[in-house]
N, C-alpha and C positions, 0 to 999 in steps of 0.2 A: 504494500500500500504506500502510496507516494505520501510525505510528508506533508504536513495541510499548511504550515510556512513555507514551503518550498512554491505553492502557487502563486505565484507573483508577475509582476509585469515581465520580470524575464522570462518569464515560461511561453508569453506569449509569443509566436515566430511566425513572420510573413515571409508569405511567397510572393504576390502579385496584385493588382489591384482589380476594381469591381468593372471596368467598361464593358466586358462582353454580356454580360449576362440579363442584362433588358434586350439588348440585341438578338442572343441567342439562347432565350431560357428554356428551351427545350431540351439543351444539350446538359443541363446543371439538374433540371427537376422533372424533365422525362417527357415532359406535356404543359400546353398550356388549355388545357380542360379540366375535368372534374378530377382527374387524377396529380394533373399537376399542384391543383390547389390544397389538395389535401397533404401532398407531399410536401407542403409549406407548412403544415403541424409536426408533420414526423420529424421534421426536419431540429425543431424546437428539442422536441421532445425527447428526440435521441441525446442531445447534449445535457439534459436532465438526467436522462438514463444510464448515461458516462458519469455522472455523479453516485449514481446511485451502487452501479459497478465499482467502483474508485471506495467506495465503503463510507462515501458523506451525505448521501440525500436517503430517504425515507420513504418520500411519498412525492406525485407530480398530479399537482390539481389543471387540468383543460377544461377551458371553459369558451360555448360558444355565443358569443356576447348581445344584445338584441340589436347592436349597432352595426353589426355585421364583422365585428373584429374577432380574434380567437387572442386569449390569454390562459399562458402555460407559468405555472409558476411551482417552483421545486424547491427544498431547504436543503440545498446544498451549501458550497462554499461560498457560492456567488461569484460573479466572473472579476475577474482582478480589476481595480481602478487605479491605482497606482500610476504614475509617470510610467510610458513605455522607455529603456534606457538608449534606446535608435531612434524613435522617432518624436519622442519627448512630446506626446501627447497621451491622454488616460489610454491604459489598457485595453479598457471595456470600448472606446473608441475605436480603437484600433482593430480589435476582435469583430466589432460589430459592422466595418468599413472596408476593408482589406479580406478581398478574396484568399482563401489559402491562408489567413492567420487565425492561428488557436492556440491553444493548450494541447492539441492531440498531436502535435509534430515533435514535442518536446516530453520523452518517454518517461523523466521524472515526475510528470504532472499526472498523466495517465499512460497505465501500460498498459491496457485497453479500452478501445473507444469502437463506438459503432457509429460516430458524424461521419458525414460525408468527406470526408478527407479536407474537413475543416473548410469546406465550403459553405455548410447549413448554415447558420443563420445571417452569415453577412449576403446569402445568396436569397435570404426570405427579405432581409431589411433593402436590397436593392429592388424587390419585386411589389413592396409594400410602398402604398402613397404615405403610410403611418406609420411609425414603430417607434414606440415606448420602453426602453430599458430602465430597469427598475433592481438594486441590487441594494439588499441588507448585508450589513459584514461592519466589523468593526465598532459596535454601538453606531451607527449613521445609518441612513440610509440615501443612497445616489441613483441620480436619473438623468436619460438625458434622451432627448425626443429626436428623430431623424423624419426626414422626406426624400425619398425616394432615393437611398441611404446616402443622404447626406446629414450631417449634424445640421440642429438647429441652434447649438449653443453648445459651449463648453457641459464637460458633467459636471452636476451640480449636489450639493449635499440639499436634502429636501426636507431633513427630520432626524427623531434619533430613533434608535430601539434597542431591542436588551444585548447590551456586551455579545450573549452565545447565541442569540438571536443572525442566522445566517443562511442566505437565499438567494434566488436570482425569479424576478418576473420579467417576460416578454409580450406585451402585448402587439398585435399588428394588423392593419386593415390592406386584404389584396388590393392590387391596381389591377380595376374593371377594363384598362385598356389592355393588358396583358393579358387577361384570364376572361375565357368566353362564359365562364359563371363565374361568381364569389359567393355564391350561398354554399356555406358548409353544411355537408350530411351526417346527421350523428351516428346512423348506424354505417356509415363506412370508415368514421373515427371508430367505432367502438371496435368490429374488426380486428383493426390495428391495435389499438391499447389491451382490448383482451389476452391477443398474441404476444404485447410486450410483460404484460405482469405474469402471463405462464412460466415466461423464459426466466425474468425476474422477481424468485418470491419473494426478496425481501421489500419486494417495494410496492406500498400502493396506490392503487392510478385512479383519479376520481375524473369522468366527465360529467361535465351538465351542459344541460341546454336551455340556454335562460330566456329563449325564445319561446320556445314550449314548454316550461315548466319541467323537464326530466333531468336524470340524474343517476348514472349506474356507478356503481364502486368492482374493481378489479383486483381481488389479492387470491394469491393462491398460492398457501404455503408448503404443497405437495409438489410445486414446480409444474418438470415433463411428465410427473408422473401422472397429475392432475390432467395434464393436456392430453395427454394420449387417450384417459378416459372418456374424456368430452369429446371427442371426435371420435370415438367407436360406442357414445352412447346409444345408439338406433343397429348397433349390431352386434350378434352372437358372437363375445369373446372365447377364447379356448383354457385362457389362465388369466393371473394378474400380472399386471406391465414389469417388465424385465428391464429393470435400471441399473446404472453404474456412470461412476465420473472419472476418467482417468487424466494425468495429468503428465505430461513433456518438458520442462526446461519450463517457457513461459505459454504452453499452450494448453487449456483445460477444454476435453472433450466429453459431454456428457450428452449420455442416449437412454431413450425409454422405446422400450420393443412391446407390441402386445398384435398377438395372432388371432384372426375369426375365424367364424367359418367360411368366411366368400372369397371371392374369388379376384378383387383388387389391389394393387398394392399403393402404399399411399406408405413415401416417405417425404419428408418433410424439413427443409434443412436453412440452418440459419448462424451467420457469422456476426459475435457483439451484436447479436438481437438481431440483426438483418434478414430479413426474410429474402433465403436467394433463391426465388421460384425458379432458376432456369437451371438449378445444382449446380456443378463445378466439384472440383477436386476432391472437397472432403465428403461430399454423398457416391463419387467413385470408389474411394477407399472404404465406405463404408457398407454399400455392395459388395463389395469382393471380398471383404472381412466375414458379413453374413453366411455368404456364398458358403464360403473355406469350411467355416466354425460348423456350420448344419452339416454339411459335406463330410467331414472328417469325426463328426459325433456316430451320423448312421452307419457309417462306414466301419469303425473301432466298436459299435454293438453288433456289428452282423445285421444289419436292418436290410441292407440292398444285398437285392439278387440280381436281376438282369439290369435294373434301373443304373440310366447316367443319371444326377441331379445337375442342374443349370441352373443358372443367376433363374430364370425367370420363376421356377418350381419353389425355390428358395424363398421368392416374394410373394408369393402368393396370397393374399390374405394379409397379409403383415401390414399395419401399421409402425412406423418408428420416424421418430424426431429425433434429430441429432443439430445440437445445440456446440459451438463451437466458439472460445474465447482465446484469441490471436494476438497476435502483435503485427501489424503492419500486413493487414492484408491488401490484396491486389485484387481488386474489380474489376469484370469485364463492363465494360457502360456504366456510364456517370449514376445511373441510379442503381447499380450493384444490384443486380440480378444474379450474377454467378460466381463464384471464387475460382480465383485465376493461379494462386500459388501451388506449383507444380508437387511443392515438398508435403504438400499437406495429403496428398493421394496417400502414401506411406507412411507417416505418421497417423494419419487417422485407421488406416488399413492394420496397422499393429495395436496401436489401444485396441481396436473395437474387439480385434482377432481374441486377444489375449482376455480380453475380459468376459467376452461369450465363448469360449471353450470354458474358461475357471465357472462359471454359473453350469452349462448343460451340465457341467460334472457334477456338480452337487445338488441337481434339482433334477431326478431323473425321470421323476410322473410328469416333469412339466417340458423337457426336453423329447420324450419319445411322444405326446402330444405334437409337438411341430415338427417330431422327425418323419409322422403320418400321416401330418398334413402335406407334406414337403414331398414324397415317397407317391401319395396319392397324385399329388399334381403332376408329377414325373411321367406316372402312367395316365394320364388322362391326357397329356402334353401328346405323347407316341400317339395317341387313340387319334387326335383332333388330325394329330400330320397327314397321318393314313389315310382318314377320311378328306380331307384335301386332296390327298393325291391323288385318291380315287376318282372327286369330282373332277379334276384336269382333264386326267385320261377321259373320263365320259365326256367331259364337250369337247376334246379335240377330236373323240373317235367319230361326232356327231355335225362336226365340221362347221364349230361353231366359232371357229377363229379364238375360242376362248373368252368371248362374251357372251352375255344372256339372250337368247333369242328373243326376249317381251322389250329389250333395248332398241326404241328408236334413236338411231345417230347421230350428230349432225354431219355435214360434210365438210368440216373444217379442221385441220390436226394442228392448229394454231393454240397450243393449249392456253395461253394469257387472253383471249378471245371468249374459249368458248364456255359453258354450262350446262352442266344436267339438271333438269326437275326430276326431284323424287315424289311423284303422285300414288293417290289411294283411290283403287275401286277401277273399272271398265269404263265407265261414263267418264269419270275427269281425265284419264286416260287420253280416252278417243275428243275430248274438244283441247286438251293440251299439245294433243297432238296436231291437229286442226290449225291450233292456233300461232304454233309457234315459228319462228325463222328458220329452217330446217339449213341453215348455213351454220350457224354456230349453237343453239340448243337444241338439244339431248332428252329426252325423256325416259323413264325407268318407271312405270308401274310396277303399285305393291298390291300384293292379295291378302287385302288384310291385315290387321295389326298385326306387326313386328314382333318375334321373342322378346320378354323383356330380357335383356340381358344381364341384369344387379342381381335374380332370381338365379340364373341356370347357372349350367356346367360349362367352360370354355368347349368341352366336345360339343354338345349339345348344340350352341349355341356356332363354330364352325363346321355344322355340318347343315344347318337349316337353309333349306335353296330361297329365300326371301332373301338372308343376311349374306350367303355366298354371291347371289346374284347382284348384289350391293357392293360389294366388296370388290369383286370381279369388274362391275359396270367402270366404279372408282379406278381401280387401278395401282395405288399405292399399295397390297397387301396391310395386314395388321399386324400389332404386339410387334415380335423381333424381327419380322417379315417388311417391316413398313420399310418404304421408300417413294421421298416426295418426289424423286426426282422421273416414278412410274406413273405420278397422277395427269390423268385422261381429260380433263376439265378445272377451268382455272375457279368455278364458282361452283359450287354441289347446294343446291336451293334445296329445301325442304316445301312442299305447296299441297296443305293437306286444307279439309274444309274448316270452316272459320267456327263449327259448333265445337261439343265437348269429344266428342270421338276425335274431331279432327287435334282438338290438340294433344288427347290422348296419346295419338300417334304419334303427333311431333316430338311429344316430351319421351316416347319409346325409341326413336333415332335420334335424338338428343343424347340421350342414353348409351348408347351404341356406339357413336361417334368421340362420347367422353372416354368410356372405357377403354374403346379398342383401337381408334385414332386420335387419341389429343393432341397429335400435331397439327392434323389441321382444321381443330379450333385454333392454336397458337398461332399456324400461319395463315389464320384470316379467310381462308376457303370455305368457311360453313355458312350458311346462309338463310335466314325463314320467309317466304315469300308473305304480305300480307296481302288477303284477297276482302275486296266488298262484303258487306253482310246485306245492307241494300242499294236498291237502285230506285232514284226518286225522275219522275217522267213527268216533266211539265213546261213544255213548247221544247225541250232538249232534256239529254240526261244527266244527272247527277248521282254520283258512285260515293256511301260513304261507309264509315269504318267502324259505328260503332252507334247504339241507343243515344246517347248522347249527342252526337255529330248526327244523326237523324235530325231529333230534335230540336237542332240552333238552326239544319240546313233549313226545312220547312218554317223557320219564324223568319228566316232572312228571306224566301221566294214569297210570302204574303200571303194575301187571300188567295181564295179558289182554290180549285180541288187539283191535287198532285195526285199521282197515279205512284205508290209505292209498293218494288217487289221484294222480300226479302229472296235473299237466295238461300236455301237450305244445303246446297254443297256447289262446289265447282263447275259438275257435270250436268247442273241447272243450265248454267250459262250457254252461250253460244259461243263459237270463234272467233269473233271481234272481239266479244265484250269481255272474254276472258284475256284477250292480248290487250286490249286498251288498259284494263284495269290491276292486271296483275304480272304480266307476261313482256311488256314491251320495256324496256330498260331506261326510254326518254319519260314514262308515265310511271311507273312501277313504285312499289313500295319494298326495299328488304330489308329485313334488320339482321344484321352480322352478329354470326354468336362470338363469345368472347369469355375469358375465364378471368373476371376479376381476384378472384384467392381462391387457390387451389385449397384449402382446408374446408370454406365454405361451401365451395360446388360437391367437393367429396361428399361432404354432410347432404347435401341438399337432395341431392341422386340417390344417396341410400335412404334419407326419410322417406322422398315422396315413389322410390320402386323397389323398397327392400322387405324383407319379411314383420317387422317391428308396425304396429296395426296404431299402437297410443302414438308413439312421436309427429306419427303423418295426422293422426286424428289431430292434434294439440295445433299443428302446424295450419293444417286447413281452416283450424276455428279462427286463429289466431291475422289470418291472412284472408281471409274468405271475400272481402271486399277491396283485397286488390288485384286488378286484372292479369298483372303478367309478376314471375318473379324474373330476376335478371341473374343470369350465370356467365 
């Protein structure tokens, strides 16, 4: 633990100063959308957090203010005000002005830090029309007001307070010229801060929202172990989470393991609290450590006979969080999505190895448990191949060039061009077909709803001629088979009827598409077409989207009588009206699926298509009056 005199103006160290980052704040905060703006809390809040790691803060109150500003305030050390000895202006100036200066470059202050490589807050006070720094320390308290991070005045002492009295507040209002919203969302803070108090139990995290009167608290002093449960609460565990913290020089890696019975794997990885959705180094090491450790347990009992085990047999079911505390890690992309440090494959590959051999040995009801789970997936892996390879051979003996025979084509091999509709039923079918540009769109009629896939067996589920015909139409292959660089279409639409069946279906290849390709959710290819529910006919037609949007359309055309048709499915329609209104890409409506957090979507897929009856009941009550969830 760094000395709490040693945090001083000399700790603080510049690299470079603020000009690019109005220019270019996509490149600092990832977006200037609803993600960028939120990224402007984390941002706050991570430097609380580094307090809180560093063994000085306690607690980090967020608050979302009715004025539209967000204030984060922590009892930490508070940020140095002191004469900087370079640039012989306050510290906390300097920190809060100056790109690239903090306390995190200066390894006495913090030996680990999860800011942005000391970009975070002088890169929110450059993005902010307002920012308020607010720092107790010393019996005093100092402030000092910036616009658009420029000081408005020297820091000023504002007041006193108690001698051990010690804190930092941030308040700050977005610039609406920068950000296409400024309205903060609580539950995509809450997300976040839930995920930060998991990671960190010593510290508790309070939001409110003093717009709408709410107010959640975050502590959990069970840690990963707490977290693993909450994310396999809606599914059939096999034991209780399998934890351990092991430790290198200055590198502390701690993991919680816990097996169900299904058939996903959901590992979850994060560096100084960073959530690195895209993995890197230390979730490789931490697969191949699994891999070994299960591998060399079944193997030294006599459990396998003919069976190989593979990384993917090995995951099966498993959830695990692995939690990683570093020195000078290396991000890929400014907003650290992935660890880049090469050494950490290997060091985290030997902790985890060593620590899950030492456990299967002394836990062996709970060890042959996942060596059966493990053992089972192995043969049902062979089962699934065979049966693939079987259906090959059948359509190339059938001279189907290896796609589905119910596939209309289009004639364009231009893949950034073109798209398929995945349609339901004969009728929408035959007018999708009717309707569409037979240059670049594709159609794939389904018979019927889809396997749910969260229910079945991976065999089960690659052998069904719906999901191989799917699969096949696509082209990328699934699981360890996937390749984007086989995909046959640059857009995969989804365009099922606008009732409850219809989205039934949607949310069943939503499903599908999460489990067995989330690449291309990640890379942008998924797609839900929205279709008319009526058509209002009055000297011309009007096409709208919803009860509501009926209701304003018919107060805006006036008196007299409109001629209104609901459509009850696709295959209502005619061939114009289904291209005017759904099909033509200069009229069209799509909305692009997208995996805001992967911990949330994982939950979200097992509530509402897993075996657990209360969590999806509680969900639906709880939701029932809002129209769409967003994954």
């Amino acid at each position: 633990m760094a000395d709490e005199k040693s945090y001083g103006a000399e700790s603080i160290k510049v690299l470079e100063g603020l000009e690019g980052v109005r220019k270019r704040p996509a490149m600092y905060i990832g977006g200037t959308g609803k993600d960028g703006l939120h990224h402007l809390v984390y941002e706050v809040v991570d430097n609380s957090i580094d307090e809180a790691m560093a063994g000085y803060a306690t607690y980090v109150l967020v608050t979302i203010n009715k004025d539209g500003s967000v204030t984060v305030i922590d009892d930490g050390r508070g940020i140095p005000v002191d004469k900087h000895p370079v640039y012989k202006k306050s510290a906390m100036e300097i920190a809060l002005t100056k790109l690239h200066a903090g306390g995190k470059f200066d390894k006495n202050s913090y030996e680990i830090s999860g800011g942005l490589h000391g970009v975070g807050v002088s890169c929110v006070n450059a993005l902010s029309i307002k920012l308020i720094a607010t720092v107790k320390k010393d019996g005093s308290i100092y402030q000092q007001e910036y616009k658009i991070g420029v000081p408005k005045d020297d820091v000023k002492v504002i007041g006193k307070c108690e001698k051990k009295e010690t804190g930092t507040t941030i308040q700050f209002y977005p610039d609406a010229e920068i950000f296409s919203t400024v309205e903060f969302d609580f539950a995509v803070l809450k997300k976040r801060l839930q995920e930060i108090a998991f990671l960190n139990p010593n510290v508790k995290i309070i939001l409110r929202d003093e717009k709408n009167n709410k107010e959640e608290t975050f502590h959990y002093s069970g840690g990963l172990i707490e977290f693993v449960q909450h994310i396999n609460k809606s599914k059939n565990v096999l034991h209780k989470p399998i934890y351990f913290k092991k430790q290198v020089d200055s590198t502390i890696a701690e993991v919680a393991i816990q097996y169900t019975d299904g058939y996903n794997e959901n590992i979850f990885g994060f560096v100084n609290t960073i959530n690195t959705t895209e993995g890197g180094t230390h979730i490789s090491g931490f697969k191949t450590a699994l891999t070994r450790a299960v591998n060399d347990y079944a193997d030294k009992k006599g459990l396998l006979k003919n069976e190989k085990l593979m990384g993917d047999d090995a995951r099966e079911g498993v959830t695990a969080i692995i939690s990683l505390k570093m020195r000078d890690p290396q991000f890929e992309g400014q907003t650290k999505t992935k660890l880049g440090n090469s050494e950490m494959k290997g060091v985290v590959d030997s902790m985890v190895y060593i620590a899950l051999t030492e456990f299967l040995e002394e836990n062996p009801s709970i060890s042959n448990k996942i060596a059966q789970k493990v053992i089972a997936s192995a043969k049902a892996r062979e089962a699934a191949k065979k049966a693939r390879d079987l259906v090959r051979r059948k359509n190339a003996m059938g001279g189907l060039s290896g796609l589905p025979g119910k596939l209309a084509d289009c004639s364009s091999k231009k893949v950034e061009r073109t798209e398929i509709y995945i349609v339901e039923g004969d009728s929408a079918a035959g007018s999708s077909k009717m309707a569409r540009d037979k240059e670049f769109q594709a159609i794939l009629p389904l018979k019927g709803k889809i396997m749910n896939v969260e229910k079945s067996n991976p065999t089960k589920v690659l052998t069904s001629d719906e999901i191989i015909n799917l699969i096949t139409a696509v082209g990328t292959g699934v699981k360890e088979n996937f390749d984007i660089t086989k995909l046959r279409y640059n857009k995969v639409i989804i365009m099922c009827d606008a009732d409850v069946d219809g989205q039934h279906i949607t949310t069943l290849l939503l499903t599908f598409f999460y489990r067995y390709v989330p690449e291309l959710i990640e890379n942008g290819n998924i797609f839900i077409a929205v279709s008319p529910l009526y058509r209002i006919r009055k000297k011309k037609d009007y096409y709208v989207y919803s009860d509501d949007e009926l209701k304003k359309t018919l107060e805006k055309l006036g008196g007299g009588k409109a001629d209104v048709q609901r459509f009850k499915g696709l295959g209502e329609m005619n061939a114009s009206q289904l291209w005017d209104t759904t099909m033509d890409p200069k009229k069209r409506i799509l909305k692009k699926v997208t995996i805001e957090d992967a911990v949330l979507a994982d939950q979200t897929f097992n509530m509402l298509m897993g075996d657990e009856v209360g969590p999806r009941r509680k969900f639906i009550e709880v939701n029932a009056n809002i129209a769409e969830v967003d994954i």
